[in-house]
C-alpha positions in Angstrom: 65.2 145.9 121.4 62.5 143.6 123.5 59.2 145.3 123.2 58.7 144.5 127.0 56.8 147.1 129.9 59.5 150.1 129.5 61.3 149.3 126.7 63.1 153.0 124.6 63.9 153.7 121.5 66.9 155.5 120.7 65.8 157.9 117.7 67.6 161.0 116.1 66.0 164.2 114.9 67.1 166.7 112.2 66.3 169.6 111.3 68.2 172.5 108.8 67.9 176.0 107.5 70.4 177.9 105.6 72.5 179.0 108.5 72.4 176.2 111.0 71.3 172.5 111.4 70.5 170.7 114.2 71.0 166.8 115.3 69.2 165.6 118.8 69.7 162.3 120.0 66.6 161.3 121.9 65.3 158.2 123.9 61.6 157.5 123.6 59.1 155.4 125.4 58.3 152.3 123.0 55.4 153.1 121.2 56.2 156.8 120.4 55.4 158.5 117.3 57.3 160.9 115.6 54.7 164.2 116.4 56.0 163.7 119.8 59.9 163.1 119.6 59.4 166.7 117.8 57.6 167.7 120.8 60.5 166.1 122.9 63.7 167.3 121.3 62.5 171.3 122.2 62.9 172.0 118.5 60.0 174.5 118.2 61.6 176.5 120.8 65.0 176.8 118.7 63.1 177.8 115.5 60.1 179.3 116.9 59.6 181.2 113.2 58.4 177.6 112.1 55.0 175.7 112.8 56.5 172.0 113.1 53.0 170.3 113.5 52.3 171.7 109.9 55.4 170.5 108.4 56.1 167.3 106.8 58.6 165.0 108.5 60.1 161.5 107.1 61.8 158.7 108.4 65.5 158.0 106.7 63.9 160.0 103.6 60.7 158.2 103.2 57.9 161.1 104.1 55.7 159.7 106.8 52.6 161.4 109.0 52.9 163.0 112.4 51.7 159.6 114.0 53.9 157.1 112.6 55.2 154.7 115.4 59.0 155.4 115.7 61.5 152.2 116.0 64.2 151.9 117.5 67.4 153.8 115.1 65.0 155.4 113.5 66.2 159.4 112.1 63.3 161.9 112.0 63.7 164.5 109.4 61.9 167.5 109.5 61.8 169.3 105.8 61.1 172.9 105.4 58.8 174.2 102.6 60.4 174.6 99.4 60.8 178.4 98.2 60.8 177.8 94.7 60.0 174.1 93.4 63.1 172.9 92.2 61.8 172.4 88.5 61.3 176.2 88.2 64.3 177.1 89.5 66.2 174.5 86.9 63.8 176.5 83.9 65.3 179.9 85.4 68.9 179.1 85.4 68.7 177.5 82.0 67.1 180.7 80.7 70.1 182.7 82.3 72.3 179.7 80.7 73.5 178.8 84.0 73.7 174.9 85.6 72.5 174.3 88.9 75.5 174.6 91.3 77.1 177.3 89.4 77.6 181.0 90.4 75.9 184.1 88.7 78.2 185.3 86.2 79.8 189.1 86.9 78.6 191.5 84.0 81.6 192.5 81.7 
Protein backbone atom coordinates (compact mmCIF):
# COMPACT_ATOMS: atom_id res chain seq x y z
CA UNK A 1 0.00 0.00 0.00
CA UNK A 2 1.48 3.68 -1.23
CA UNK A 3 2.14 5.61 1.94
CA UNK A 4 0.59 8.67 0.16
CA UNK A 5 -1.98 11.73 1.89
CA UNK A 6 -4.96 9.13 2.89
CA UNK A 7 -3.57 6.02 2.41
CA UNK A 8 -5.50 2.78 5.15
CA UNK A 9 -4.48 -0.04 6.50
CA UNK A 10 -6.61 -2.99 6.52
CA UNK A 11 -5.81 -4.59 10.12
CA UNK A 12 -7.78 -7.38 12.15
CA UNK A 13 -8.30 -7.47 15.84
CA UNK A 14 -8.86 -10.44 18.28
CA UNK A 15 -9.83 -10.86 21.25
CA UNK A 16 -11.08 -14.34 23.43
CA UNK A 17 -12.40 -15.51 26.63
CA UNK A 18 -13.72 -18.77 27.54
CA UNK A 19 -17.09 -18.43 26.15
CA UNK A 20 -16.83 -16.23 23.07
CA UNK A 21 -14.10 -14.71 20.72
CA UNK A 22 -14.27 -11.93 18.70
CA UNK A 23 -12.55 -11.08 15.01
CA UNK A 24 -13.11 -7.19 13.72
CA UNK A 25 -11.94 -6.30 10.46
CA UNK A 26 -10.98 -2.60 10.60
CA UNK A 27 -9.53 0.01 8.12
CA UNK A 28 -7.20 2.50 9.71
CA UNK A 29 -5.71 5.87 8.73
CA UNK A 30 -1.92 5.15 7.76
CA UNK A 31 0.03 5.87 10.58
CA UNK A 32 -2.27 4.31 13.31
CA UNK A 33 -1.17 2.48 16.19
CA UNK A 34 -2.53 -0.39 17.65
CA UNK A 35 -3.97 1.62 21.17
CA UNK A 36 -6.30 3.12 18.83
CA UNK A 37 -7.59 0.29 16.39
CA UNK A 38 -8.59 -1.06 20.06
CA UNK A 39 -10.22 2.10 20.58
CA UNK A 40 -11.84 1.73 16.98
CA UNK A 41 -13.12 -1.77 16.83
CA UNK A 42 -15.68 -0.82 20.13
CA UNK A 43 -14.09 -3.78 21.96
CA UNK A 44 -14.18 -2.25 25.47
CA UNK A 45 -17.80 -1.80 25.07
CA UNK A 46 -18.29 -5.74 24.35
CA UNK A 47 -16.10 -6.75 27.35
CA UNK A 48 -16.54 -3.84 29.51
CA UNK A 49 -15.36 -6.35 32.67
CA UNK A 50 -11.84 -5.73 31.02
CA UNK A 51 -9.38 -2.61 31.14
CA UNK A 52 -7.87 -2.91 27.43
CA UNK A 53 -5.33 -0.04 27.83
CA UNK A 54 -3.80 -2.16 30.66
CA UNK A 55 -3.58 -5.21 28.76
CA UNK A 56 -0.90 -6.45 26.64
CA UNK A 57 -1.57 -6.70 22.94
CA UNK A 58 0.82 -8.34 20.08
CA UNK A 59 1.07 -8.29 16.57
CA UNK A 60 0.85 -11.99 14.76
CA UNK A 61 2.16 -13.27 18.39
CA UNK A 62 5.08 -11.03 18.79
CA UNK A 63 3.91 -8.78 22.09
CA UNK A 64 4.29 -5.18 21.12
CA UNK A 65 3.24 -1.68 23.21
CA UNK A 66 0.05 0.24 22.85
CA UNK A 67 1.84 2.69 20.33
CA UNK A 68 3.28 0.41 17.82
CA UNK A 69 2.61 1.78 14.23
CA UNK A 70 0.15 -0.82 12.66
CA UNK A 71 0.89 -1.92 8.80
CA UNK A 72 -1.11 -2.81 6.54
CA UNK A 73 -2.42 -6.97 7.21
CA UNK A 74 -1.32 -6.57 10.40
CA UNK A 75 -3.64 -8.89 13.24
CA UNK A 76 -3.84 -7.25 16.68
CA UNK A 77 -4.17 -9.66 19.49
CA UNK A 78 -5.30 -8.72 22.72
CA UNK A 79 -4.23 -11.40 25.53
CA UNK A 80 -5.99 -11.71 28.79
CA UNK A 81 -4.07 -12.22 32.10
CA UNK A 82 -3.17 -15.54 32.83
CA UNK A 83 -5.07 -17.23 35.91
CA UNK A 84 -2.59 -19.57 36.84
CA UNK A 85 0.96 -19.44 35.03
CA UNK A 86 0.96 -22.23 33.00
CA UNK A 87 4.18 -23.76 34.75
CA UNK A 88 2.11 -24.12 37.98
CA UNK A 89 -0.63 -25.51 36.62
CA UNK A 90 1.71 -28.38 34.65
CA UNK A 91 3.32 -28.95 38.63
CA UNK A 92 -0.43 -29.44 39.83
CA UNK A 93 -1.64 -31.95 37.29
CA UNK A 94 1.55 -33.93 37.58
CA UNK A 95 0.95 -34.08 41.27
CA UNK A 96 -2.69 -35.35 40.64
CA UNK A 97 -0.87 -37.63 37.80
CA UNK A 98 -2.75 -36.10 35.22
CA UNK A 99 -1.30 -34.59 31.55
CA UNK A 100 -2.27 -31.39 30.37
CA UNK A 101 -5.31 -31.87 28.08
CA UNK A 102 -6.70 -34.67 29.98
CA UNK A 103 -9.98 -34.80 32.16
CA UNK A 104 -10.14 -35.20 35.99
CA UNK A 105 -10.51 -38.73 36.76
CA UNK A 106 -14.13 -39.84 38.45
CA UNK A 107 -13.34 -41.33 42.06
CA UNK A 108 -14.06 -45.17 42.08
Amino acid sequence: MSGGRGAELQVELVFAVRERQRLIQLTMPQGSDVRQAIDRSGIAVQFPQFDFAALQAGIWGRPVQQDQVLRDGDRVEIYRPLLIDPREARRKLAAEGRLMGQPPQEPD
